[in-house]
C-alpha positions in Angstrom: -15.2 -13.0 9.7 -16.3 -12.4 5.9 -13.9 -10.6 3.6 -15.5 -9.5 0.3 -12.5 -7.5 -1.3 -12.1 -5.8 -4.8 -8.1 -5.0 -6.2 -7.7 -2.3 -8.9 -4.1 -0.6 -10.4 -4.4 1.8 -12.8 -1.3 3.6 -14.8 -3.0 7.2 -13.6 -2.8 9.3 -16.7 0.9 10.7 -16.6 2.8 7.5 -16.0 3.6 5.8 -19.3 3.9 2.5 -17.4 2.4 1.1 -14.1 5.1 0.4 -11.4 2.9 -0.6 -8.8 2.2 -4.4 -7.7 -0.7 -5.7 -5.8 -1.3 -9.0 -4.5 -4.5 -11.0 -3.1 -4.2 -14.3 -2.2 -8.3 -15.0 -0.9 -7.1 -18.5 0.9 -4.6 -17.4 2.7 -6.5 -13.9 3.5 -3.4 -12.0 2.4 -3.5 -8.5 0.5 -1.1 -6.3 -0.6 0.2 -3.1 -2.3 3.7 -2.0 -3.6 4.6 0.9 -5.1 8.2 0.6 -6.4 10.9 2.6 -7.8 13.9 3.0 -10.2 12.6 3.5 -13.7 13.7 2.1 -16.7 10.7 -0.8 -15.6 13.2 -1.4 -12.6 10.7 -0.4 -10.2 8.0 -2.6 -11.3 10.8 -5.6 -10.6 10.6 -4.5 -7.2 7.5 -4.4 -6.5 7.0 -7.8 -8.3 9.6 -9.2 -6.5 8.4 -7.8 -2.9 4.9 -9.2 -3.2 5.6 -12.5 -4.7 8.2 -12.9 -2.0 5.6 -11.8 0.8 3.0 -14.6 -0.5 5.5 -17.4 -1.2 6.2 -16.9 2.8 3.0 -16.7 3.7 1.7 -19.6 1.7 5.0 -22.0 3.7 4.2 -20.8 6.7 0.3 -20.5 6.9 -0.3 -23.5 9.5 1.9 -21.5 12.1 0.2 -20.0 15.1 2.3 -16.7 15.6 2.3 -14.1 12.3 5.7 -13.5 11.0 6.3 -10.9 8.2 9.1 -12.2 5.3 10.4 -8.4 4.8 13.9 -8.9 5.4 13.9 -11.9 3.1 11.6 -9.6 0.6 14.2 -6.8 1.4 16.6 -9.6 0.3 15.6 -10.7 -2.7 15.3 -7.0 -4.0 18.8 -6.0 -2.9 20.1 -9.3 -4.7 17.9 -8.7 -8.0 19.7 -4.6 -8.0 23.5 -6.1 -8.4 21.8 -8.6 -11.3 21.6 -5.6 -14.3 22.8 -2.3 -14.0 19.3 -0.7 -14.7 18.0 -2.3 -11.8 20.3 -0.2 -9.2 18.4 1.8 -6.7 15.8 -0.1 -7.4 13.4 -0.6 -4.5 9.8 -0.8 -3.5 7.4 0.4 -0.8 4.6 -2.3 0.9 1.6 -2.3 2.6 -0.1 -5.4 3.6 -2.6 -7.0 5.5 -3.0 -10.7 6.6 -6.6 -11.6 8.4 -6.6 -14.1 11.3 -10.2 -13.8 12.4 -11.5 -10.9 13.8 -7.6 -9.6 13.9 -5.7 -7.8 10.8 -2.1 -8.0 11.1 -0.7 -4.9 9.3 3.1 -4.7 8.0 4.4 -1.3 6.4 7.5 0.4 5.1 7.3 3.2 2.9 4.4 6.0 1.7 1.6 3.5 0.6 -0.9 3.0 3.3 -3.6 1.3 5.3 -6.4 3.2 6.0 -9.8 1.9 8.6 -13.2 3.3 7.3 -15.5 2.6 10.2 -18.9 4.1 11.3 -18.6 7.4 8.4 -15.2 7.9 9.7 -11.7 7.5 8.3 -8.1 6.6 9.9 -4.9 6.1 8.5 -3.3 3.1 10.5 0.3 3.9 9.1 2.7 6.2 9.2 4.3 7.5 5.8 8.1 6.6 6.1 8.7 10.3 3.6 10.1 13.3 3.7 7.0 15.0 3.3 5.8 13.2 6.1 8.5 14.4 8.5 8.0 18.1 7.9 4.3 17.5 9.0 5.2 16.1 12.2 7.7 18.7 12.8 5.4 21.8 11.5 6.9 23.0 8.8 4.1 22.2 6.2 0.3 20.8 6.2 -1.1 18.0 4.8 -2.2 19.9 1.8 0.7 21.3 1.2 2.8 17.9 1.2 0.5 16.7 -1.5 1.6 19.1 -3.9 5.1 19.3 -2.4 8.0 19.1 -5.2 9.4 16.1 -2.8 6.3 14.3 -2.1 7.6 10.9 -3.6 10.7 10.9 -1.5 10.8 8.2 0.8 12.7 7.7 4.0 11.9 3.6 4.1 11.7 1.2 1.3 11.9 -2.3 0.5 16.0 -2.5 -1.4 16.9 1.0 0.1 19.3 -1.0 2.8 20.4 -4.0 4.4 19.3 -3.0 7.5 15.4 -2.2 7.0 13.4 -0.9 9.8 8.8 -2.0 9.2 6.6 -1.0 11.1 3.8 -4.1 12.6 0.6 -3.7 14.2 -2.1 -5.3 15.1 -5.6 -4.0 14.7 -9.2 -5.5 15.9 -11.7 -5.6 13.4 -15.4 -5.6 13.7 -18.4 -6.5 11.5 -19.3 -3.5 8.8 -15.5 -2.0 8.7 -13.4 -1.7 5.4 -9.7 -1.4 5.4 -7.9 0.3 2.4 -4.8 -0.2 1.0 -3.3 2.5 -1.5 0.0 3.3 -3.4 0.4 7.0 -3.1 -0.7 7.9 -6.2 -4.3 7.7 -4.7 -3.3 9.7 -1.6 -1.5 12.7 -3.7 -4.8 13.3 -5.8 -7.1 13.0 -2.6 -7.4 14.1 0.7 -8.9 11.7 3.5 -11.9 13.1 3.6 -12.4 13.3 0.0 -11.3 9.3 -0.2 -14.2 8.8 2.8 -16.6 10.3 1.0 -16.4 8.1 -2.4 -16.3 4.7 0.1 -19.3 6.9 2.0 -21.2 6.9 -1.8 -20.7 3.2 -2.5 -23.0 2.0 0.3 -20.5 -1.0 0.9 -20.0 -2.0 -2.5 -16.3 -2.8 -2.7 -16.0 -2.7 -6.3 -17.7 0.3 -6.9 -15.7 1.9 -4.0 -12.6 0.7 -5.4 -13.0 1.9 -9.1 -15.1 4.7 -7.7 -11.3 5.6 -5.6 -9.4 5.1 -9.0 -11.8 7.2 -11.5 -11.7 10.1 -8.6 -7.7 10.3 -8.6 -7.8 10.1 -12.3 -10.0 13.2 -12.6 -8.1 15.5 -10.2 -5.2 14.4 -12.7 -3.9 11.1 -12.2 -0.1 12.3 -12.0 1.5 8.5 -10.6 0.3 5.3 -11.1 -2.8 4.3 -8.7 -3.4 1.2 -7.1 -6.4 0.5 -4.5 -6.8 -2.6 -2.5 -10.4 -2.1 -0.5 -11.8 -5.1 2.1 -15.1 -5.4 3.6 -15.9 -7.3 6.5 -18.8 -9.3 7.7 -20.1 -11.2 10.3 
């Protein structure tokens, strides 16, 4: 299978600095979003230190037939890096990723960014937000409109340095000729609603790159209130 693929971050236009990470490594097929958290710069350290600790793994073990996701040595290395300063405790970091074996994409989440499948005009998120927000959905207390605007939207239940103990989600997911996957920090997700998202990849005809920056500009314009970071794949026979 063909991947064409186009990364953009973007500080949004509230954010005096950009705390998000992303990651592609194109020989490994490996991409990846983090969205971290701490200020004072510590949650960019996170999300550094997450993704360069999910490709360093990856790279080692590349040759090996069964997947295996590094979070817990991610997890780790952030953990370890909070007791170095004392700016960087309470650090931590959420992660979305994808690595392509194939016609397979093997997806490994913890946190509020997500993965999203864009197939025939339609659009699915393939995780589950680990948030607050997210909770009161399932359990009917507000709507999906409602948690985007909610005063606890960035609350997260799951991240990357939040415990020893950390809990990811893994799938597996089939993918055909003509799908896209997207991977997004939640400042894309807070300024758009699904349909609104399908509709920009919908315009680009395919185009990666002008559905990526075409993602970016549309969350900037609705107000860009966190930093926004879009990973979008396209896939070919």
């Amino acid at each position: 299978m063909k991947i064409s693929y186009q990364a953009v971050t973007d500080v949004g236009r509230k954010r005096k600095g950009n705390e998000d990470s992303l990651f592609v490594n194109a020989e490994q097929n490996l991409f990846v979003v983090a969205d971290g958290m701490g200020g004072h710069a510590a949650g960019e350290v996170a999300s550094r230190l997450a993704v360069d600790a999910i490709n360093e793994f990856v790279c080692l073990t590349g040759d090996d037939e069964e997947i295996t996701w590094p979070y817990g040595l991610a997890n780790r290395k952030v953990l370890e890096a909070t007791k170095e300063k004392s700016e960087y405790e309470g650090m931590a970091t959420t992660v979305a990723a994808v690595l392509v074996d194939g016609d397979v994409a093997n997806l490994g989440h913890v946190g509020d960014s997500r993965i999203y499948l864009l197939r025939d005009a339609k659009i699915t998120q393939l995780t589950t937000d680990h948030s607050w927000v997210n909770e009161q959905i399932v359990g009917g207390m507000i709507s999906p409109d409602q948690a985007r605007s909610h005063p606890l939207r960035n609350v997260v239940t799951r991240a990357l340095g939040g415990k020893n103990d950390l809990q990811v989600d893994m799938k597996v997911h089939k993918i055909e000729p003509g799908d896209m996957l997207l991977l997004c920090s939640d400042g894309l997700t807070t300024m758009m609603a699904d349909d609104d998202i399908a509709g920009v990849v919908a315009e680009a005809k395919g185009d990666v790159e002008k559905a990526a920056r075409g993602l970016v500009a549309s969350a900037n314009a609705r107000g860009g209130e966190d930093n926004i970071t879009v990973v979008m794949l396209r896939f070919e026979e």
